[in-house]
C-alpha positions in Angstrom: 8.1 -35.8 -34.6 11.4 -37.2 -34.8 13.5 -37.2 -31.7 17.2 -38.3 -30.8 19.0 -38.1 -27.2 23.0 -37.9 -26.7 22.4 -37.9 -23.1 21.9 -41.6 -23.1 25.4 -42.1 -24.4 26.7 -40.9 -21.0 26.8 -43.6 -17.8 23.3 -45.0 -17.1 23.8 -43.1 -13.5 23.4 -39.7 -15.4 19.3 -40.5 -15.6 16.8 -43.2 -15.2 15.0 -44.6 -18.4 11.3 -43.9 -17.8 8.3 -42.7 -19.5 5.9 -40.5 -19.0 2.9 -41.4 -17.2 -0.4 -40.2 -19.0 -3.4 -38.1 -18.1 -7.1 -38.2 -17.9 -8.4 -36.1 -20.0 -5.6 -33.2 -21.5 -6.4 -30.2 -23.3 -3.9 -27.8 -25.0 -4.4 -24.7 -23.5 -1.2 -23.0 -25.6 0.2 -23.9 -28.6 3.6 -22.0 -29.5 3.9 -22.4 -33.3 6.2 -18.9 -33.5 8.8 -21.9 -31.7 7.3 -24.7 -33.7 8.6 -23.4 -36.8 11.6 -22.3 -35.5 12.5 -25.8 -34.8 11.3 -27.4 -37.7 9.1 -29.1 -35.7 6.2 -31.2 -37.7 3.4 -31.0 -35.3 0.0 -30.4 -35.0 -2.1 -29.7 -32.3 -4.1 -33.2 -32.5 -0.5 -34.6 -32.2 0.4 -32.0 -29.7 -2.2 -33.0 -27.1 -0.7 -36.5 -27.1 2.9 -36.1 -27.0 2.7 -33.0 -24.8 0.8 -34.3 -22.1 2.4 -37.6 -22.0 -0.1 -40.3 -23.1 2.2 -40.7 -25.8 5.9 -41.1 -26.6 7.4 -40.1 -29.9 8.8 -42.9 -31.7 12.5 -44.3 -31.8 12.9 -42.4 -28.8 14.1 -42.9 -24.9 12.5 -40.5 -22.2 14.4 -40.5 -19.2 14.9 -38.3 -16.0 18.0 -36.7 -14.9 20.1 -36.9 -12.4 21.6 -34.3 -10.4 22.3 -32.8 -6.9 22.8 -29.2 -5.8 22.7 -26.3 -3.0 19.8 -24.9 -2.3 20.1 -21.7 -0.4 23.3 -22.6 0.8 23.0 -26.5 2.0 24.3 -28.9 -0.3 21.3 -31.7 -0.9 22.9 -35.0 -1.8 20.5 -36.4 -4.7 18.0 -34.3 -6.4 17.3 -34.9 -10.0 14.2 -34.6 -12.3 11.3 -35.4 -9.4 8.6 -34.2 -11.8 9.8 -34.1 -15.2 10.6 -36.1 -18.4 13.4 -35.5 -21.1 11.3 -37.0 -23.9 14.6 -36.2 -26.3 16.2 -33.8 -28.5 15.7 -32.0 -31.8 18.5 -30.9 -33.7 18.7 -27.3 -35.5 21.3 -26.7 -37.7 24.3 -27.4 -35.6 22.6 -27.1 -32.0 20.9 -29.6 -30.3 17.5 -28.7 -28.2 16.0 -30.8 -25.5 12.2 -31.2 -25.2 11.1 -31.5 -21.5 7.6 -32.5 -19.7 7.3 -30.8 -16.5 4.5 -32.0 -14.6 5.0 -35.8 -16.1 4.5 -37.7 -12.7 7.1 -39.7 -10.8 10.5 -40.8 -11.2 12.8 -42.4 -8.8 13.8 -38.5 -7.9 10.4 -37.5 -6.7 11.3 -38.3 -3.0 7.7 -39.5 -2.3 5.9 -36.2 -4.5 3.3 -37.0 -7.0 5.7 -35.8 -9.6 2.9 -33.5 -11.1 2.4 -29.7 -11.2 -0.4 -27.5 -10.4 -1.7 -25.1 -13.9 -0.7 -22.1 -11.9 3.0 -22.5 -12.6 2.7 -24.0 -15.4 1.1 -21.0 -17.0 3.2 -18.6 -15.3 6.7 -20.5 -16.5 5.0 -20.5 -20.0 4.7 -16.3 -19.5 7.5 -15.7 -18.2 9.7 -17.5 -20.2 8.5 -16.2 -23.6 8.7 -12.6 -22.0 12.3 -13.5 -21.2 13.1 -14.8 -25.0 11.3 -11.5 -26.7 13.3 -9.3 -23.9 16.3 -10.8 -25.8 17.5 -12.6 -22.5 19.2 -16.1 -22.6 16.2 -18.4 -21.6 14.6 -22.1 -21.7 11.0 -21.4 -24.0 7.9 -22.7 -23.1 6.5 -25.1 -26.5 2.9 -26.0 -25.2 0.8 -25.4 -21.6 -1.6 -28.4 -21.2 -4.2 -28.9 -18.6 -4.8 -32.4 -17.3 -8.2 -32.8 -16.6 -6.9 -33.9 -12.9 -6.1 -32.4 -9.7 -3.0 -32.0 -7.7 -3.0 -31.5 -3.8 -0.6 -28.8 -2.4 -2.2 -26.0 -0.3 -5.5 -26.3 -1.8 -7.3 -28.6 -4.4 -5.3 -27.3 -7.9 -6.4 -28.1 -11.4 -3.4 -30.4 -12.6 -1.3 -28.9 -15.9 2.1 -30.0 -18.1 4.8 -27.6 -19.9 6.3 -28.4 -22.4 9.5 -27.1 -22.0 12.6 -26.2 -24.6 16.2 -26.0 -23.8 19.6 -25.8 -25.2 20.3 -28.5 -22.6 19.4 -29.6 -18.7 22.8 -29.7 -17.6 23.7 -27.6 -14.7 26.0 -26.9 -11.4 23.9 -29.1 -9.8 24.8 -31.9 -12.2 28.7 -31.7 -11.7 28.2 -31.8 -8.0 26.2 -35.0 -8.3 29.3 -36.8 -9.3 32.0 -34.1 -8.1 30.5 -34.7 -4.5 30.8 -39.0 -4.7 35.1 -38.8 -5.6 33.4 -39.9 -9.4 36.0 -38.1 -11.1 35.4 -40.0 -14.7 31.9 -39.3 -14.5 33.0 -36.1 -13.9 35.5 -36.0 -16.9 32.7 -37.8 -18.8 30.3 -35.1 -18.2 32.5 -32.0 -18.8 33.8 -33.9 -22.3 30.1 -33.6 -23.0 29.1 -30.1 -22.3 32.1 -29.3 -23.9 31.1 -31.2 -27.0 27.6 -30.1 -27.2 28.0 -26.5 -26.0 31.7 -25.1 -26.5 33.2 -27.4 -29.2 35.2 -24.4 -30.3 37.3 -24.9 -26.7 38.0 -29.1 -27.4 41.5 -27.8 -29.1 42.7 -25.6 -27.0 44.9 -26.1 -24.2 43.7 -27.1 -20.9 40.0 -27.3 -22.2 38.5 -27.5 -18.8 39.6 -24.9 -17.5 38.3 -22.7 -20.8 35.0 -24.6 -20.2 34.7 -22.6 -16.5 36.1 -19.6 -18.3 33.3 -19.9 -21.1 30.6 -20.7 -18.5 31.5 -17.4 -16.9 31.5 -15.8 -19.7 27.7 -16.8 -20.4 26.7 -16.1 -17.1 28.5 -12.3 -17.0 26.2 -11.4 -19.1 22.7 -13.4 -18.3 23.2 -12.0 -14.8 23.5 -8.2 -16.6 20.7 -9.0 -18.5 18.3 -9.7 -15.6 19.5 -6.6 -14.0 18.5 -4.4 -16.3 15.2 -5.6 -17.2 14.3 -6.0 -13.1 14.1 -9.7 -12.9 14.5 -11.5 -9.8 15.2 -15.4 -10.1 14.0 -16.0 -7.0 16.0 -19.3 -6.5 19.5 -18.8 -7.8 20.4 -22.7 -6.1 22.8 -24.5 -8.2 20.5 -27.4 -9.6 19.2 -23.8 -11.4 22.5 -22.5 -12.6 22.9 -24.0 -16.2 26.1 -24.3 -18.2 24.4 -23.3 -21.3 24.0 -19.4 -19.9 20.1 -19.8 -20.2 17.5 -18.9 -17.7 16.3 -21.9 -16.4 13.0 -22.6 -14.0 10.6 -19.9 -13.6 9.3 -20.8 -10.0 9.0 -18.2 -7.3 9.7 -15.5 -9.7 8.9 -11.6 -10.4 9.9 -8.6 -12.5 10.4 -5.9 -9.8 7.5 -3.1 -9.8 9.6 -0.1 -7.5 12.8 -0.1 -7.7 14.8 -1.6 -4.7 18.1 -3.8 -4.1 16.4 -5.3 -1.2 13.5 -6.8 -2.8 12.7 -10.4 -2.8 9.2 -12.3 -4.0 9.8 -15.6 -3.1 8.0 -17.1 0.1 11.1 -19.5 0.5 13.7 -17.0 0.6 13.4 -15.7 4.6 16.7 -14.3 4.6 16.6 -12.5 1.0 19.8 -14.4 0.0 18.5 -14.4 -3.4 17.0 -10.5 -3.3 17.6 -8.5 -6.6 20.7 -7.1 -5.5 22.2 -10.1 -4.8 21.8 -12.0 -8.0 25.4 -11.3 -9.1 27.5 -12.5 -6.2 24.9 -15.5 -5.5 26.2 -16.3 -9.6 29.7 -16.1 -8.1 29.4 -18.4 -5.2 27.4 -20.5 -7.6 30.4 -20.7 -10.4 33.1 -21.6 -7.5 30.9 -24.5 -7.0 31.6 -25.2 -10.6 35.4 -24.7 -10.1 35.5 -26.7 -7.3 34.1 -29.6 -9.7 36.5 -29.2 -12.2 39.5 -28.9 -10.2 41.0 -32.5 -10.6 40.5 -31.5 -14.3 42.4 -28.3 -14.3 45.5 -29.1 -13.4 47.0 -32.3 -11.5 48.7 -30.4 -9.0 45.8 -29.0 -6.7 47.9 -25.4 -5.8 47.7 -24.6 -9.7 44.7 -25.7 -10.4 43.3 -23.5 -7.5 44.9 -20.5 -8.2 43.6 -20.7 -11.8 40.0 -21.4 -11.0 40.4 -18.7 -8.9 41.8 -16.1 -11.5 38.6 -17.1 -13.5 36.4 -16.4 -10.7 38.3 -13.2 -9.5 37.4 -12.2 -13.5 34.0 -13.0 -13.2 33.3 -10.8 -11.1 34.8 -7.7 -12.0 33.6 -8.7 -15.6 29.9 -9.1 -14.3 30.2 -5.9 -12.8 31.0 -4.1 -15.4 28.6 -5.8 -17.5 26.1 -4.5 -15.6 27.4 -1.0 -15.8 27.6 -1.5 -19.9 23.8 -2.3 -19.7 22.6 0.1 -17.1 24.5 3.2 -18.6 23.2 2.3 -21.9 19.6 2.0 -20.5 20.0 6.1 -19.4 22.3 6.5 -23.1 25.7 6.7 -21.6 28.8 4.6 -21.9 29.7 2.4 -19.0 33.0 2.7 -19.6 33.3 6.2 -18.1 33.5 6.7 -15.0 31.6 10.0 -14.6 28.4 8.4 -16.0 28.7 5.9 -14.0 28.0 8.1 -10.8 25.1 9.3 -13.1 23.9 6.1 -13.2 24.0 5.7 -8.9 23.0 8.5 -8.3 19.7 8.1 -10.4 19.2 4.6 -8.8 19.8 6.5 -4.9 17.2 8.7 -6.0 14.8 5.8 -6.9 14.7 4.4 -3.7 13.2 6.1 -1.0 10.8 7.3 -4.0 9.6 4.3 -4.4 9.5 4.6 -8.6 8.9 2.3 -10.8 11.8 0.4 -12.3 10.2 0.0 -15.8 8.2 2.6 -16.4 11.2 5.5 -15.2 14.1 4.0 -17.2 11.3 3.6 -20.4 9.8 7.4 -20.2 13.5 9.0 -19.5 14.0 9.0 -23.5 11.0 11.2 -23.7 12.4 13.8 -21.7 15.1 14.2 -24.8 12.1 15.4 -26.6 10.6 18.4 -24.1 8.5 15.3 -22.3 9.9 15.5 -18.5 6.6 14.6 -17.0 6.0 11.2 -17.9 9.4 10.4 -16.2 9.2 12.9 -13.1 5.4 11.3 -12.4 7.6 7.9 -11.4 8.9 10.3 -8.5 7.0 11.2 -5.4 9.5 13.7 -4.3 10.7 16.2 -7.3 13.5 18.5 -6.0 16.4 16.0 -6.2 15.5 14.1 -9.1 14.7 17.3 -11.2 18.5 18.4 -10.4 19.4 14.3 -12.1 18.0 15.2 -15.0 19.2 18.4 -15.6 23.0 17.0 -14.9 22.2 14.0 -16.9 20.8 16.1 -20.0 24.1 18.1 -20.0 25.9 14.8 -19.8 23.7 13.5 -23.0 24.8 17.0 -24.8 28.4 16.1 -24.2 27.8 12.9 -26.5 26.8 15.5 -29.8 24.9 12.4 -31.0 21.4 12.9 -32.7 18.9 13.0 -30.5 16.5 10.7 -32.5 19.1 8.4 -32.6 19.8 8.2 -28.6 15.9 8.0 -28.0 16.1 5.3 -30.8 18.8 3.4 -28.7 17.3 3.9 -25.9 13.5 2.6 -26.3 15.4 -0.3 -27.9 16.7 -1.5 -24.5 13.9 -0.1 -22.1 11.0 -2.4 -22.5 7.4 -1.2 -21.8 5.6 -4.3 -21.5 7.3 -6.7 -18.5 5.1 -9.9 -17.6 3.9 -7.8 -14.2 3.0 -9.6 -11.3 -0.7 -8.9 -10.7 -1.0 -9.6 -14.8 0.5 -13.3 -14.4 -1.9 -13.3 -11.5 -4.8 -12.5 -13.5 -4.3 -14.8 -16.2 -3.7 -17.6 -13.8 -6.6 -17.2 -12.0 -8.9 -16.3 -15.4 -7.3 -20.0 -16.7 -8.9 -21.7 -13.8 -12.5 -20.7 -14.8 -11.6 -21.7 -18.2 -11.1 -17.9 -19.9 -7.6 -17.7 -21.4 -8.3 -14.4 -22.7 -5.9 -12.6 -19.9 -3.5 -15.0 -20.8 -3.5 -14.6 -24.5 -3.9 -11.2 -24.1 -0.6 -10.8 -22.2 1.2 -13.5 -23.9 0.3 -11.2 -27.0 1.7 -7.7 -26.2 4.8 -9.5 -24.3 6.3 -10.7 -28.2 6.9 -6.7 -28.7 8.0 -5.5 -25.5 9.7 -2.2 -26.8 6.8 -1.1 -29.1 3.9 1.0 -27.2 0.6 -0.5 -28.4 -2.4 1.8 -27.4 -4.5 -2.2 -27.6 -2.2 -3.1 -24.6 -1.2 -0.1 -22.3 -3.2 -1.1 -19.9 -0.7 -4.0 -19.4 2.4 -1.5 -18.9 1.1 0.0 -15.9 2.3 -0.8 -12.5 0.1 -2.2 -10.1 -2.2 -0.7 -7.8 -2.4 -0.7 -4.3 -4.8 -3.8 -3.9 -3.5 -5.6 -6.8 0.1 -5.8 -5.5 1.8 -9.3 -5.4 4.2 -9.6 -2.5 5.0 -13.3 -2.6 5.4 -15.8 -5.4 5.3 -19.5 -4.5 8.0 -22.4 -6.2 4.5 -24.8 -7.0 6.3 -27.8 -6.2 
């Protein structure tokens, strides 16, 4: 396996050189050779086992650790960086570069006293989640290989000890800029943003004031990752800026959840006591967390601070109405209507008001409303405990459908294309987690399985598209630092 890494190129402040410290006695629990071959990657699970939990470095390669800072739910923390994880380098594809990243490697000089591992728990539920995410066709990091350790970690309990091998386009984030933006380092700063700009938006290097492009090209990634989650029901869980990457990908999958009912409110996390990061919240939190972007990049934009303000602030002042109506594109398509008109827009509201106080289920209703364009109302009223108002939706929103005089098979195509039926639910993670600690990875498998189709109804795996019941229900998901 041949590696490189750019990063090193940059100041040695950016990271810390370091390798990663090996295990007792690992075993490759998942092996993702759909990604494997996708990279060009010329590995074998012998091989894996090695590289993947650490007791061995590829060669003509430099792990290291990053460095970074960030806000986490509002409080700016000075010096974060990787606590628990190793860059081991990059593969390049074509004209991209990808990094390959051991979470769970031990400590760095950014562990802040932590044993720099990670429990299997969120291990395997990063390695779910994340592949979910990539077959949902949503911006995302991709899990490469799940190891076990053969050790223990102490957090709550006694925890069988696990890696992930993780893939992304790159590690830089908010978080990163603030590092530097935070110390007056204004040419690390500049050195940084040359860098992103080289490795992710080397179409902008010509243009005028390519900084300020760079935050407009940021936002334009984000617009849309933000819609994306929206529509699918996904809740981040911890939306801090050391999370918020410049490459528009989803990045760390710790406390959480694909919404079961539908509600703005909801929040999974056992961190988040205020529900500053509930669904409904995930596009302005992207907001504040691109302003601290801007405010990085200021001394970049423009010498004179009053111009360089006011044209951050035009880019962020777009963001938001361009989020916005992002998420209208993707929502009104979900129910097969434009988002550019207003009246099915209030179509759109009006079936989420409905949704609320009846407590239906987010994936399931948007996914059987197609069938109703074929004489099949049921499996879309049975989401709704109360019938009178929601009857009267669909009879408006069936005229509104008529208006279109498109062929039905062709809306009910467009349609099931978008609305998933298979989401990596809760109490299924859950399952598989707790299956991997008696050694069955069956559940895990199993899910992992009918999560590469999501769109496709597969009689094997219904089962897996039903929402919870009462006693299975998951109210909290935990970060598994």
């Amino acid at each position: 396996m041949k590696l490189s890494n750019s990063y090193i190129g940059l100041p040695e402040e950016f990271y810390q050189v370091i390798k990663p410290v090996p295990v007792k006695s690992p075993q490759l629990l998942a092996f993702n050779q759909e990604l494997v071959e996708e990279l060009g990657l010329e590995i074998g699970p012998k091989q894996a086992i090695q590289y993947f939990s650490g007791n061995s470095v590829p060669e003509n390669t430099i792990p290291i650790a990053l460095n970074y800072a960030g806000h986490q739910f509002g409080n700016f923390v000075h010096e974060l960086g990787d606590g628990r994880a190793t860059l081991i380098g990059e593969i390049e594809v074509g004209k991209e570069r990808f990094d390959i990243q051991l979470k769970g490697s031990g400590p760095t000089k950014f562990s802040r006293q932590g044993d720099g591992r990670s429990a299997l728990g969120p291990v395997i539920r990063e390695y779910i989640i994340s592949e979910a995410m990539h077959h949902l066709k949503i911006p995302t990091t991709r899990a490469l290989a799940a190891v076990s350790t053969g050790e223990h970690v102490f957090r709550e309990q006694i925890e069988p000890g696990g890696i992930l091998t993780r893939i992304a386009k790159s590690h830089i984030r908010v978080g990163t800029f603030e590092y530097f933006a935070s110390r007056q380092q204004w040419e690390d700063v500049k050195h940084l943003a040359d860098y992103t700009i080289q490795r992710h938006f080397p179409e902008i290097r010509e243009l005028d004031n390519h900084y300020l492009e760079l935050l407009k090209a940021v936002s334009r990634k984000q617009a849309k990752l933000i819609a994306k989650w929206m529509s699918v029901g996904f809740i981040h869980g911890v939306m801090n800026t050391d999370n918020f990457t410049i490459s528009g990908e989803t990045l760390d999958y710790g406390p959480c959840a694909f919404i079961d009912e539908y509600d703005p409110a909801t929040v999974y996390s056992s961190i988040d006591h205020g529900g500053r990061y509930a669904f409904g919240n995930q596009p302005s939190i992207a907001a504040w967390n691109l302003a601290s972007l801007a405010g990085c990049l200021i001394s970049l934009i423009d010498n004179d601070s009053k111009i360089a303000n006011e044209l951050a602030t035009k880019v962020l002042d777009d963001f938001s109405i361009n989020t916005n109506q992002e998420i209208l594109d993707i929502m009104c398509h979900k129910i097969g209507l434009d988002g550019n008109s207003e009246q099915h827009q209030i179509i759109l509201k009006d079936l989420l008001k409905i949704m609320i106080p009846n407590q239906a289920d987010y994936t399931l209703s948007f996914r059987y409303l197609s069938q109703a364009l074929l004489n099949k109302d049921s499996l879309f009223l049975d989401q709704f405990k109360e019938q009178g108002k929601i009857k009267e939706w669909l009879k408006n929103w069936k005229l509104a459908i008529k208006e279109l005089n498109k062929d039905t098979g062709e809306i009910v195509s467009n349609m099931e294309s978008i609305n998933p039926v298979y989401i990596p639910r809760n109490h299924n993670i859950d399952k598989a987690i707790k299956a991997s600690y008696e050694e069955d990875l069956n559940p895990m498998n199993e899910l992992l399985d009918a999560l590469k189709d999501p769109f496709e109804e597969n009689e094997k795996y219904l089962h897996l598209a039903l929402p919870p019941k009462d006693e299975e229900k998951i109210l909290q998901t935990f970060c598994g630092t």
